[in-house]
Structures are given as C-alpha cells and as structure tokens.
Backbone bond lengths (Angstrom), bond angles and torsions (degrees), N, CA, C in turn:
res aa  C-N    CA-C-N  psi(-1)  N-CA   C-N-CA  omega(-1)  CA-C   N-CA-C  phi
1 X - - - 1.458 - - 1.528 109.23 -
2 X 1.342 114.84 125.71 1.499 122.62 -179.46 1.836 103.28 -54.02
3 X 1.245 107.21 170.42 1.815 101.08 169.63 1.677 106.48 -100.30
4 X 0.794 116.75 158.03 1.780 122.16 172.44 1.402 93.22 -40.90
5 X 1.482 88.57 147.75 1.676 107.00 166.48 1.474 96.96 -82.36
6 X 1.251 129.64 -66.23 1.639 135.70 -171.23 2.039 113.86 -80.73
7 X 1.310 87.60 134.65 1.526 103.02 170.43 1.747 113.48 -129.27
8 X 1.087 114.88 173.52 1.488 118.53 155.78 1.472 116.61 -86.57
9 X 1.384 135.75 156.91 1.309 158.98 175.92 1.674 86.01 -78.40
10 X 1.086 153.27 -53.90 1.014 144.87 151.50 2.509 128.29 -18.34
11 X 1.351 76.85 -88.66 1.349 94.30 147.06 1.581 140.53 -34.96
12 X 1.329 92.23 -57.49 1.906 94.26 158.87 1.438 112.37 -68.55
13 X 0.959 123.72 -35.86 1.981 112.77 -169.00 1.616 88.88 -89.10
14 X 1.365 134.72 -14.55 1.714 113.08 179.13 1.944 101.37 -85.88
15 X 1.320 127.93 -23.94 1.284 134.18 164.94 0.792 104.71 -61.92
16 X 1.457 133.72 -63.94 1.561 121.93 -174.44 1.246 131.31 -71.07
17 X 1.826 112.55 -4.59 1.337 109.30 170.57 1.508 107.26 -94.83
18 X 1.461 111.71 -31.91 1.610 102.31 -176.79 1.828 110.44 -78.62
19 X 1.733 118.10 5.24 1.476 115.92 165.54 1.364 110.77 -73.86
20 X 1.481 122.86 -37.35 1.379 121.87 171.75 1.602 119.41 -59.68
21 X 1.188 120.23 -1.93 1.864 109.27 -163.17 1.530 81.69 -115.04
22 X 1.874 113.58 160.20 1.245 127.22 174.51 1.435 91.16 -148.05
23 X 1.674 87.14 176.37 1.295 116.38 -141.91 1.565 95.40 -78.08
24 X 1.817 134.40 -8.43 0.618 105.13 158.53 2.088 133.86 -133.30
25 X 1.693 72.36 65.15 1.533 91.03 177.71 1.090 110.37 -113.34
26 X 2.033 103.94 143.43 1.779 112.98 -177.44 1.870 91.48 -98.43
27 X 1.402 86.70 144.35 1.879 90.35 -165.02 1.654 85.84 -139.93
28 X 1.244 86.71 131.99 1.531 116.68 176.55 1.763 93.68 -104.14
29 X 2.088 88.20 123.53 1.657 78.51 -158.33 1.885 94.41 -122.04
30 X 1.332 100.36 145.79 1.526 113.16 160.28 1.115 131.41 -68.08
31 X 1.280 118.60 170.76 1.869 115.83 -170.86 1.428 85.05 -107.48
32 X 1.463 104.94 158.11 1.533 110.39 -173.05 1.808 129.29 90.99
33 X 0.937 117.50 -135.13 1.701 142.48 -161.09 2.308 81.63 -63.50
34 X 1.349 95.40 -65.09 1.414 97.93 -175.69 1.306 126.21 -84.37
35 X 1.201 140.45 1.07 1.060 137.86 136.05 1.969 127.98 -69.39
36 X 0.885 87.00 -29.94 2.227 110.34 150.64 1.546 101.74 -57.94
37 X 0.944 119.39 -78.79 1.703 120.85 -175.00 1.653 105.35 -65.25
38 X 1.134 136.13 -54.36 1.229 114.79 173.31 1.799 124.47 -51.43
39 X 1.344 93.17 -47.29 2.015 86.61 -177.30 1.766 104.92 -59.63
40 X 1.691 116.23 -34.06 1.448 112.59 -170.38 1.507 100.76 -68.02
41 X 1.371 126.72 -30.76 1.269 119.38 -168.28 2.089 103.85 -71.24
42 X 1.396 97.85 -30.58 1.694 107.23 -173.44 1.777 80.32 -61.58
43 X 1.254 112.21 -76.97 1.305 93.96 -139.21 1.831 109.48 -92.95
44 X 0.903 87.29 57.37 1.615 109.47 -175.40 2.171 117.73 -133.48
45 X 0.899 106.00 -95.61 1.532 121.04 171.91 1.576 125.25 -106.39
46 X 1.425 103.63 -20.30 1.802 101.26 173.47 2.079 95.60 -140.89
47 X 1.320 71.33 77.84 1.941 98.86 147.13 1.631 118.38 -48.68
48 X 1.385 124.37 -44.29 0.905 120.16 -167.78 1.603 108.70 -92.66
49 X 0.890 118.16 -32.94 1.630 126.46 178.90 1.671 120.33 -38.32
50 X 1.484 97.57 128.33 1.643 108.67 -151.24 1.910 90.10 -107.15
51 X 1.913 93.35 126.66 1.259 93.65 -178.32 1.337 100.56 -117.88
52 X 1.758 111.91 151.98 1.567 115.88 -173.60 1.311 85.95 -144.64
53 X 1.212 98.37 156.82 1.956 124.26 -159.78 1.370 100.07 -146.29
54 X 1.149 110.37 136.95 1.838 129.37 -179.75 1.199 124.07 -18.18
55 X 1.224 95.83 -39.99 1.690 119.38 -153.79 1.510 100.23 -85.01
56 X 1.456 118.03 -9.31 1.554 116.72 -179.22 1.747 99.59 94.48
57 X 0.954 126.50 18.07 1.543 110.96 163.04 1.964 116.85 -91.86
58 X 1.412 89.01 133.98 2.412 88.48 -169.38 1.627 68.11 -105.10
59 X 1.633 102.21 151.42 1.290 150.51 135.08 1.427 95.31 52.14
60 X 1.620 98.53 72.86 1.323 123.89 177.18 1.712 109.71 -77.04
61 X 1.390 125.70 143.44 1.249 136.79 155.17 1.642 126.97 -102.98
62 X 1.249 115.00 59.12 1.673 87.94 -147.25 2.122 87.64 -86.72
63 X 1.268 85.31 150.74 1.871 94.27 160.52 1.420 128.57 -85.45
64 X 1.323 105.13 -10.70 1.364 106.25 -175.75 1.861 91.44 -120.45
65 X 0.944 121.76 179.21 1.583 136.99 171.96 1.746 106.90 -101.21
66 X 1.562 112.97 123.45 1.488 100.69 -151.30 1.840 86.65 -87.34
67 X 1.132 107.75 162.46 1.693 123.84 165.53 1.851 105.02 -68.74
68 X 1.214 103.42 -36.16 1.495 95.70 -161.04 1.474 94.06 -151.98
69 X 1.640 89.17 161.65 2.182 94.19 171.17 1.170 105.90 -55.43
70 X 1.350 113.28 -30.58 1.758 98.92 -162.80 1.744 108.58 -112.50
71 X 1.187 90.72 42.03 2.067 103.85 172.89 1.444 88.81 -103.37
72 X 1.242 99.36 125.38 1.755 155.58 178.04 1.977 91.61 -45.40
73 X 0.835 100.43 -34.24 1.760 97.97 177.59 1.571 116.36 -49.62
74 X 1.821 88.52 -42.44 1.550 78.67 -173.01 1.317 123.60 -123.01
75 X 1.665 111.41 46.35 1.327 139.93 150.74 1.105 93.10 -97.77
76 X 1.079 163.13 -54.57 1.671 162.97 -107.54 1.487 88.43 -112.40
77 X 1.199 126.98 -61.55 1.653 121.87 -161.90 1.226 100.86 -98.12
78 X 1.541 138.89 -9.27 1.328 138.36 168.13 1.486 128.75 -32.16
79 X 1.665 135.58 126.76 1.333 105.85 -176.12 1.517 101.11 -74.44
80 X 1.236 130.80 -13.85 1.050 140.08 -171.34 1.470 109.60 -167.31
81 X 1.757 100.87 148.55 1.946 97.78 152.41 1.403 110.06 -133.37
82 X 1.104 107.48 167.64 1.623 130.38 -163.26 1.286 102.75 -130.44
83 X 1.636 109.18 155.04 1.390 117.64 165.77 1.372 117.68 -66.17
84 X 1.567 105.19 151.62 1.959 107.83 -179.05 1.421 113.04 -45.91
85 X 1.579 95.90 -44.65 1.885 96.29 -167.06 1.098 96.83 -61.39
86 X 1.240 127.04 -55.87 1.676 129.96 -174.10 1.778 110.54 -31.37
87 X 1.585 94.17 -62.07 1.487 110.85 -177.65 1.447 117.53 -39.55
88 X 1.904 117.53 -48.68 1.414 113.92 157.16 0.740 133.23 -66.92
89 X 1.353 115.37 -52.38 1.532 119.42 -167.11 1.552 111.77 -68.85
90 X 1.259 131.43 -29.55 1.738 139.29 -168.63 1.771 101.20 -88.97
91 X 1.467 95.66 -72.59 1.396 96.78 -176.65 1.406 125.25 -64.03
92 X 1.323 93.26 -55.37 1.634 114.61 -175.50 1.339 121.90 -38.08
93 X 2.059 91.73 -91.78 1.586 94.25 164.03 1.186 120.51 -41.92
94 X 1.286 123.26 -57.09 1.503 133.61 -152.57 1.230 122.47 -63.44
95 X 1.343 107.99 18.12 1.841 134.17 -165.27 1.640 123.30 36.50
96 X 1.353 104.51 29.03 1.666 109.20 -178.34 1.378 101.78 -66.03
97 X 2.141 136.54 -34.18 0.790 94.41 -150.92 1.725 95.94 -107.18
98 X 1.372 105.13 170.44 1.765 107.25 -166.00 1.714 102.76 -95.55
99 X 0.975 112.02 -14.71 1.613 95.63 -170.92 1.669 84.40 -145.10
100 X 1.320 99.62 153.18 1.841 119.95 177.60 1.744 97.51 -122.64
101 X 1.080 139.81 154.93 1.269 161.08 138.94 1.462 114.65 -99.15
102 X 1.495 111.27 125.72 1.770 124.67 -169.55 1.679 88.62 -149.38
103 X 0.864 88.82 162.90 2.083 122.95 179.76 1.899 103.00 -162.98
104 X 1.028 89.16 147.35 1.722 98.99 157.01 1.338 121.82 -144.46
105 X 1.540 117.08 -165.09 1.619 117.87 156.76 1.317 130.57 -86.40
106 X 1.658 109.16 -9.82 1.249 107.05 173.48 1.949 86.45 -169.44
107 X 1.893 98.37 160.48 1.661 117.23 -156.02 2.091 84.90 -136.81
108 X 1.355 82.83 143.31 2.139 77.65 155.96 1.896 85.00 -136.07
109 X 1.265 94.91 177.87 1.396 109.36 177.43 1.332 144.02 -54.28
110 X 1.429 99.35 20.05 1.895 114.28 176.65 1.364 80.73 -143.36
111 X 1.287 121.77 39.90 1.823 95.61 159.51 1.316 118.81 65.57
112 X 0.947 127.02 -4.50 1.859 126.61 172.11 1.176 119.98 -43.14
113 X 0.904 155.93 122.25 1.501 138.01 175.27 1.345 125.08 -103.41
114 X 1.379 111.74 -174.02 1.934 109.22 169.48 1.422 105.89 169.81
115 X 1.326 64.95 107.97 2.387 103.17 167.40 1.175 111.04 -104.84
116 X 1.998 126.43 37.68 0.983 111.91 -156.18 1.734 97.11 -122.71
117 X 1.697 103.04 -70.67 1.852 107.63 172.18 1.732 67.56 -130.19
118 X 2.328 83.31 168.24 1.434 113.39 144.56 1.489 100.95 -104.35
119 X 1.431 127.81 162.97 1.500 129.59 -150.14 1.531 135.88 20.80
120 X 1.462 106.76 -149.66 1.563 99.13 -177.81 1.544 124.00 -10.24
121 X 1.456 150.93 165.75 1.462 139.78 141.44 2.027 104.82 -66.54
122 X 1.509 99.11 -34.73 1.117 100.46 -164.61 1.642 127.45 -92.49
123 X 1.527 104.57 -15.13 1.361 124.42 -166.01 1.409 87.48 -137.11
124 X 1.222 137.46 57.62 2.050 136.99 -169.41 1.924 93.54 -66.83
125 X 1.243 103.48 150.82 1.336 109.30 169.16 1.430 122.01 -97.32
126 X 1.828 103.08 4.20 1.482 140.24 -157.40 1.454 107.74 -176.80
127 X 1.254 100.03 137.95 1.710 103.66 179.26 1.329 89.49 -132.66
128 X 1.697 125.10 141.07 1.194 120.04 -165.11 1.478 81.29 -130.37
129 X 1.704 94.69 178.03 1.732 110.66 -165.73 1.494 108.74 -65.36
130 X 1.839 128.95 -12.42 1.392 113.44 172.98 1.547 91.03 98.23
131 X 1.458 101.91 175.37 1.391 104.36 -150.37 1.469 102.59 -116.29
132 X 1.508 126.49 19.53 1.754 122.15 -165.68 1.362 118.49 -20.78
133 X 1.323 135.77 -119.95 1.026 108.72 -172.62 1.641 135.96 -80.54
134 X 1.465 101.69 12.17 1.357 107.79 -173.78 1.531 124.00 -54.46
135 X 1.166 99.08 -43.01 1.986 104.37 171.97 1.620 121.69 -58.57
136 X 1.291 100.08 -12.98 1.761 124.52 -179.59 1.135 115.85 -92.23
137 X 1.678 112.27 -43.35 1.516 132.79 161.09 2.043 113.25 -47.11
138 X 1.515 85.02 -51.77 1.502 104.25 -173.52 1.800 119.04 -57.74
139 X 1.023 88.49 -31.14 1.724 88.47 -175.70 1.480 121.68 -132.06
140 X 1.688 114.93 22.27 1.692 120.69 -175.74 1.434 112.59 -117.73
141 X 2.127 94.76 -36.09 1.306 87.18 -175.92 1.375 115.88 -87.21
142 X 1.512 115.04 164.71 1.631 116.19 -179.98 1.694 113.00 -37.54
143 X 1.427 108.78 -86.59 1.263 93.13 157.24 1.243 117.09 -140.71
144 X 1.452 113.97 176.50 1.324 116.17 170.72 1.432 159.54 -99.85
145 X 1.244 147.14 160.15 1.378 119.37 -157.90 1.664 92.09 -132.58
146 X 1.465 119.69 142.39 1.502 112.24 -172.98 1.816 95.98 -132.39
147 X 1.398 121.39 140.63 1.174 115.72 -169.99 1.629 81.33 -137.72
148 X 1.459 95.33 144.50 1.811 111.67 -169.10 1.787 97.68 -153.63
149 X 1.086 97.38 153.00 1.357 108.94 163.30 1.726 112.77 -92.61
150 X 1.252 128.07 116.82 1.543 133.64 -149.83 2.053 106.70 -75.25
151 X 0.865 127.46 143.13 1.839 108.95 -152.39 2.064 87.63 177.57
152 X 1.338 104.92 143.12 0.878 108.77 134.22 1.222 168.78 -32.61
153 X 1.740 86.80 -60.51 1.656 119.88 151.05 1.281 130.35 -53.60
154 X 1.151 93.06 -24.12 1.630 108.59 -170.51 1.432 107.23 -90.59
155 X 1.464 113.27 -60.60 1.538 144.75 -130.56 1.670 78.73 -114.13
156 X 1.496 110.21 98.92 1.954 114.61 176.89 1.321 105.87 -108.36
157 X 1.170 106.10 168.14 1.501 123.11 159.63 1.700 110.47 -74.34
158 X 1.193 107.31 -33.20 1.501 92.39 -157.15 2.092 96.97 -164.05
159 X 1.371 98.16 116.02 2.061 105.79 -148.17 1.866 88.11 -73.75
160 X 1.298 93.36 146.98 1.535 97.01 166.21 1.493 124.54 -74.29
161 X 1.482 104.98 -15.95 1.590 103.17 168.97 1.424 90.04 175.59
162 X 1.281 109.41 133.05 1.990 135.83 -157.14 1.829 86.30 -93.94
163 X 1.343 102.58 96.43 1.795 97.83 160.25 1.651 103.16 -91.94
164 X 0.861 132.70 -48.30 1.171 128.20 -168.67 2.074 121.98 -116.08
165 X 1.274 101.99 141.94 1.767 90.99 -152.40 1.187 99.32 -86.22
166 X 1.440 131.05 159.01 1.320 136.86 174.45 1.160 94.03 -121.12
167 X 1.340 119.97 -130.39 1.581 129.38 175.47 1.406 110.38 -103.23
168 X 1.452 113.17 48.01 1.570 120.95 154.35 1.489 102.37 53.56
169 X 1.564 107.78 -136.43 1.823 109.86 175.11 0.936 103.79 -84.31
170 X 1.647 147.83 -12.38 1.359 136.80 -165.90 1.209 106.75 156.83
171 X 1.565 118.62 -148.98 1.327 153.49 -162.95 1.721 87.62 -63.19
172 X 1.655 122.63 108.04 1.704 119.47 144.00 1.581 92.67 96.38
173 X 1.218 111.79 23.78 1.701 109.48 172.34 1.295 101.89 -66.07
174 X 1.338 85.05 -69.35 1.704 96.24 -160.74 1.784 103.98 -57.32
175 X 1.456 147.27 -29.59 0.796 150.54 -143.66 1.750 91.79 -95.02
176 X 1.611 116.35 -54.28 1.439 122.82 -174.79 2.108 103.85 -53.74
177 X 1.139 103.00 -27.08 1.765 122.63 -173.64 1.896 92.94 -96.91
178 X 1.008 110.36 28.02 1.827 111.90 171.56 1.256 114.86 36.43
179 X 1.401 127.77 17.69 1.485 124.08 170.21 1.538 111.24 -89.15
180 X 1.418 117.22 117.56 1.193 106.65 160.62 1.676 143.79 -94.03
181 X 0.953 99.34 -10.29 1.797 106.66 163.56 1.219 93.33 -53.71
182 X 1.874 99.28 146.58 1.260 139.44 142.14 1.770 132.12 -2.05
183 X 1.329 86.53 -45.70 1.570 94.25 -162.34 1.640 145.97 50.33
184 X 1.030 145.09 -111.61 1.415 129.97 172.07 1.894 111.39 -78.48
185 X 1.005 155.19 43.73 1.385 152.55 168.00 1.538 120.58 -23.06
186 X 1.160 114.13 -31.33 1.906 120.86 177.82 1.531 109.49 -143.77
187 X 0.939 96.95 129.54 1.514 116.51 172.55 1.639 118.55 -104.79
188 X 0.929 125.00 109.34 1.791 120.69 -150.26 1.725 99.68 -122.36
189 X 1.449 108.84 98.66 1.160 87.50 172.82 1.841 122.21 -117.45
190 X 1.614 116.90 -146.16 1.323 91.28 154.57 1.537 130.16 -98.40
191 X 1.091 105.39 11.45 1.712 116.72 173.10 1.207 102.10 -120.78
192 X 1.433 151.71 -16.61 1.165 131.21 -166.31 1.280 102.15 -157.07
193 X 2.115 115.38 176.46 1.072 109.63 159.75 1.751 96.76 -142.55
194 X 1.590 97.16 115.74 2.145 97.78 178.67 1.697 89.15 -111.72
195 X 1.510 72.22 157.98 1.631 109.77 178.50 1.818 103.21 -117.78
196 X 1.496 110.09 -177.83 1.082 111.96 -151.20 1.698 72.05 -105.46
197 X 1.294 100.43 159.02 1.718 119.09 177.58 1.084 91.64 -85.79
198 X 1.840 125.29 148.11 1.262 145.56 156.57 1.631 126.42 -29.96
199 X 1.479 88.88 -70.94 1.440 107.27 -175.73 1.433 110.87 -103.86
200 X 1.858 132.16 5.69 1.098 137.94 154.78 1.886 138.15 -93.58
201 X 1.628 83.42 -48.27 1.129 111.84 165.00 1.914 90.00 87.56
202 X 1.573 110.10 -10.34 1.412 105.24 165.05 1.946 123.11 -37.62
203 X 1.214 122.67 132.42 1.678 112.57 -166.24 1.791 89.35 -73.78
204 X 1.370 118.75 122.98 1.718 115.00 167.84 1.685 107.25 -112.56
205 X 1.763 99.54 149.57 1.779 76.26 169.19 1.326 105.64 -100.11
206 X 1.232 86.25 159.59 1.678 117.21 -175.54 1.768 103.72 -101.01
207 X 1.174 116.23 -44.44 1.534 112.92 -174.67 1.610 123.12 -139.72
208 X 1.014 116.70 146.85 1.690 111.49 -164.98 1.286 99.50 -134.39
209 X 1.428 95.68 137.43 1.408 103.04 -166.61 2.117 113.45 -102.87
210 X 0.944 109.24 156.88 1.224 133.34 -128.45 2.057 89.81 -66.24
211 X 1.134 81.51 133.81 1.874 88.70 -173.10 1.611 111.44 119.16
212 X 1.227 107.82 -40.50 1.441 109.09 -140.13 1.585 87.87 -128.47
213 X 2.304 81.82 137.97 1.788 96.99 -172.79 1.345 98.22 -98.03
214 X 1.675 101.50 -177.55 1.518 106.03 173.16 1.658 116.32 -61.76
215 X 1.698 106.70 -35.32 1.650 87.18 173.12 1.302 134.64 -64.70
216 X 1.177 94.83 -12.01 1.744 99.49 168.92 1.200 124.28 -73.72
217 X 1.323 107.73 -25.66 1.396 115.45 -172.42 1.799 105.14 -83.40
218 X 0.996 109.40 -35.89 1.721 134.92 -161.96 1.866 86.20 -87.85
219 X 0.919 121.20 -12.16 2.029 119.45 -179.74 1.638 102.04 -107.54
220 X 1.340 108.66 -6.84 1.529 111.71 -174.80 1.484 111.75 -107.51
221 X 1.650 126.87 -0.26 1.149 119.70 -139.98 1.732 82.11 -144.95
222 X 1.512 108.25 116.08 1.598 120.25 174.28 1.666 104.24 -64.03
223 X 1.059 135.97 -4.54 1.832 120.27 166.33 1.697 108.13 -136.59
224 X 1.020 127.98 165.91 1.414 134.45 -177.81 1.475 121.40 -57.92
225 X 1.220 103.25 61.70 1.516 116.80 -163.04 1.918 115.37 -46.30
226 X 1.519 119.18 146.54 1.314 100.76 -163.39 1.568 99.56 -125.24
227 X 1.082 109.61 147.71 1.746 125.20 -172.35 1.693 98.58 -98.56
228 X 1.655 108.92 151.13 1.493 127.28 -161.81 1.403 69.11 -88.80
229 X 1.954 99.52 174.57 1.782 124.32 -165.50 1.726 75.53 -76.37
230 X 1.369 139.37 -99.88 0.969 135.68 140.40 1.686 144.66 5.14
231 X 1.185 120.93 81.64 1.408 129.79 -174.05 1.873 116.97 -110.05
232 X 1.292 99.46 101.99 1.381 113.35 179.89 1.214 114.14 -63.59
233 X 1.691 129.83 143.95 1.090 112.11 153.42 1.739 134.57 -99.00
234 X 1.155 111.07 116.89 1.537 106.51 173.84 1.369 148.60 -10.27
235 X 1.456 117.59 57.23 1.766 121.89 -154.20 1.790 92.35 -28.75
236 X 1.598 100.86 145.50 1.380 108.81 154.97 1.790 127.79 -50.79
237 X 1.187 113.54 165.51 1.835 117.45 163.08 1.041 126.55 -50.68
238 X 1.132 142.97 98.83 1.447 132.75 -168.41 1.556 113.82 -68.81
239 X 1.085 139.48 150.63 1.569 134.77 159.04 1.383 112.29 -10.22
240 X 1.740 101.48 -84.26 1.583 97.57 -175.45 1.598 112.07 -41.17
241 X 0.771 120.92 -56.52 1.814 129.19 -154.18 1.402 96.79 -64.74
242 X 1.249 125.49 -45.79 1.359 113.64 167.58 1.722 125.95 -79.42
243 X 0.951 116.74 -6.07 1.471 141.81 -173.64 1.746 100.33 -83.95
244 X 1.673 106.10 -58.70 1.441 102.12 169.25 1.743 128.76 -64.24
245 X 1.428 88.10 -39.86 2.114 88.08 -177.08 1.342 95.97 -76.14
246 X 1.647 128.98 -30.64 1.785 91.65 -174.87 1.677 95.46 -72.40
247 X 1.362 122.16 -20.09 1.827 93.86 -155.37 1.430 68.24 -68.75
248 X 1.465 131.37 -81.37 1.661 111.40 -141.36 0.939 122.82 -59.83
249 X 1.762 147.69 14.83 1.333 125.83 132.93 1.438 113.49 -82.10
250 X 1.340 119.69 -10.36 1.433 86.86 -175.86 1.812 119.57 -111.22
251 X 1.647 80.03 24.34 1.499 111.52 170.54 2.008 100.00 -86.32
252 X 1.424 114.21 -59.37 1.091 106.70 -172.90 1.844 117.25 -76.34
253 X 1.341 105.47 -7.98 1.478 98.75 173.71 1.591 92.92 -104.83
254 X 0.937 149.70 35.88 1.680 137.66 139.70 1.789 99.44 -100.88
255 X 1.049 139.27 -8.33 1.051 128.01 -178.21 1.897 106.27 -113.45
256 X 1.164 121.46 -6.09 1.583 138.78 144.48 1.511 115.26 -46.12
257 X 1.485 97.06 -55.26 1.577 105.39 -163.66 1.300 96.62 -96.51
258 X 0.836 110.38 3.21 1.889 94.58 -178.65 2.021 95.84 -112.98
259 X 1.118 108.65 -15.74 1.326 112.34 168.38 1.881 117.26 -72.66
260 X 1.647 101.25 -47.84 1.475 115.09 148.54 1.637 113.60 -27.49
C-alpha cells in the first residue's frame, strides 16, 4: 500500500520526533505534540522504550493519549508510580533519564526557551504558565529534544526571559555553568529539523521536510537562520506511522466524547 499523499504540518513534526527515540531510551515525556511522538514511537519501532511522566508514573502504556499528568491512564498502565520528589530527585537529577521533551512560547538560536512572560518580566504583554519542571528537564536529562511549531512569533532574535537553558550564548555555556548533559540535540519542527552547530552550538537545519523550501523556512525564523553544508530531505510518513497516530487520536477523542 502506497503512504498518503497528504499529512498535517502537525503530524509530520510528531513522526519525526518519535523517529529519533529507540527502544532503548527512558524519556521523560510531555503532554501534547510529545507525548503523541513518544507513544507512536512505543508502538511503532521501539517497543521497548520506557516512558515516565511528571506525575511519577515509570513505564507507562497508556491507550489513549492522557489530557494531563494526572489522567488516570497513566497510573492505570504504569509499571509503577512514584512520588514527584522521588521523580526528580532519583530519576531526574540522578541522570537515569536519556531524553527530555520541552516546547515553549518562544526559542532564539541556542535553544533557550521561555514559558515564562511575552515582554516586560514586569509589565508582560502575556504571562505564560511558568516553567515547572522544565528548567529541571533542561539541564539533568542526557539530552534533549524540543518540538515547536516554526513561526516568527515563536522563533526570536532575542527571548523575553530564558526559563529554560539551551546552549546559553553558544559554544561551553552550559559547561562554564557545570552542567554536563547534552542539552537541546533536535529541534523538531513543522518545516524542519536543526541541530546544534559543532563549533557554534548555533541550532542549524539539517533536514526539511517534504513540501517546504528554504524560504519558507528563512520567513518563519526571527534571525538569519543557517542551513548544514549538507541538507537532508525529510522521508515522507509512512502508512504505519500515520496509520498508528490517527488510530491513537482518534482512539483518545472517542473516549473524550463518550466521557462528554
């Protein structure tokens, strides 16, 4: 069977984030975009891959996609749960887990993030939900994976206030600040996927996903965004991969509405 000609811009950046995870990575997982790509990656190519959620649940199965850390799904299929402190302090800090999942409201070009205000800190033109465990996320786990929708709005020159660290100004931030994890490693968006430059640590893309040119990418991106010597293009969705994320959303919105 051929794969669909049509996908969502949505859809492509949750495939391409759950192609990066294997079967044997512990992933500290987000609600949303990355918790979508982590379950497709479980029940897709890494079967074995152990997912943990805020709330203290290890090596979750859920069937449905939970609304929240604390949706009952993923106590129910949990091999276990643990207390929060536990959850940081054991797993977290303690660098057990290998991959972090982060998003924000706005990114500059080392991955910095901020879930914190838009403008002033003091006069915000936006006050956003704050950074819970994301700054914890940001600098414990091995490394990290950030999935965004690619925007102007989003994608700045210069963050209104850094909740969560990327690679600081560049090259040895994080290292001069004694953290040694990785930090941001993939940048997943819906047009692209950059990595951090070698000797910059600037985020570049490396691969573009299928439709979409560099000016698009370069009209979406608040600074003069820079392309690897080498630019891959993004294989399309395959059947399965799209076959699994629609059943599991439209597994978890028949069990929404029937909760309705």
């Amino acid at each position: 069977m051929a794969a669909p000609s049509t996908w969502t811009p949505t859809e492509m950046m949750t495939i391409v984030a759950a192609r990066a995870l294997k079967s044997s990575d512990v992933c500290f997982v987000g609600i949303g975009a990355p918790s979508a790509a982590c379950n497709l990656a479980r029940l897709t190519h890494a079967p074995g891959i152990t997912l943990i959620y805020e709330s203290g649940t290890i090596a979750t199965k859920p069937n449905l996609l939970p609304l929240s850390i604390g949706d009952g799904e993923l106590c129910e299929t949990a091999l276990t749960t643990v207390s929060v402190p536990e959850m940081f302090r054991y797993w977290l800090q303690g660098g057990r887990i290998t991959v972090g999942f982060l998003g924000g409201a706005q990114i500059d070009r080392f991955a910095n993030l901020n879930t914190t205000v838009v403008g002033p800190y003091n006069r915000p033109k936006v006050r956003l939900p704050g950074g819970g465990g994301a700054p914890e996320i940001a600098t414990s786990c091995q490394e990290v994976f950030i999935t965004m929708a690619q925007s102007k709005r989003s994608f700045v020159a210069k963050l209104d206030f850094i909740t969560s660290l990327g690679h600081g100004e560049g090259k040895c931030s994080r290292e001069r600040l004694g953290i040694a994890t990785k930090g941001p490693t993939r940048l997943i968006t819906d047009l692209s996927v950059l990595e951090p430059d070698a000797e910059t640590r600037e985020m570049t893309v490396v691969s573009i996903h299928p439709g979409v040119t560099r000016e698009r990418i370069a009209d979406a991106t608040g600074w003069p965004v820079k392309f690897a010597a080498k630019v891959a293009d993004t294989p399309p969705p395959t059947v399965e991969e799209l076959t699994v994320l629609r059943d599991l959303h439209a597994r978890t919105r028949a069990a929404i509405e029937g909760k309705a």
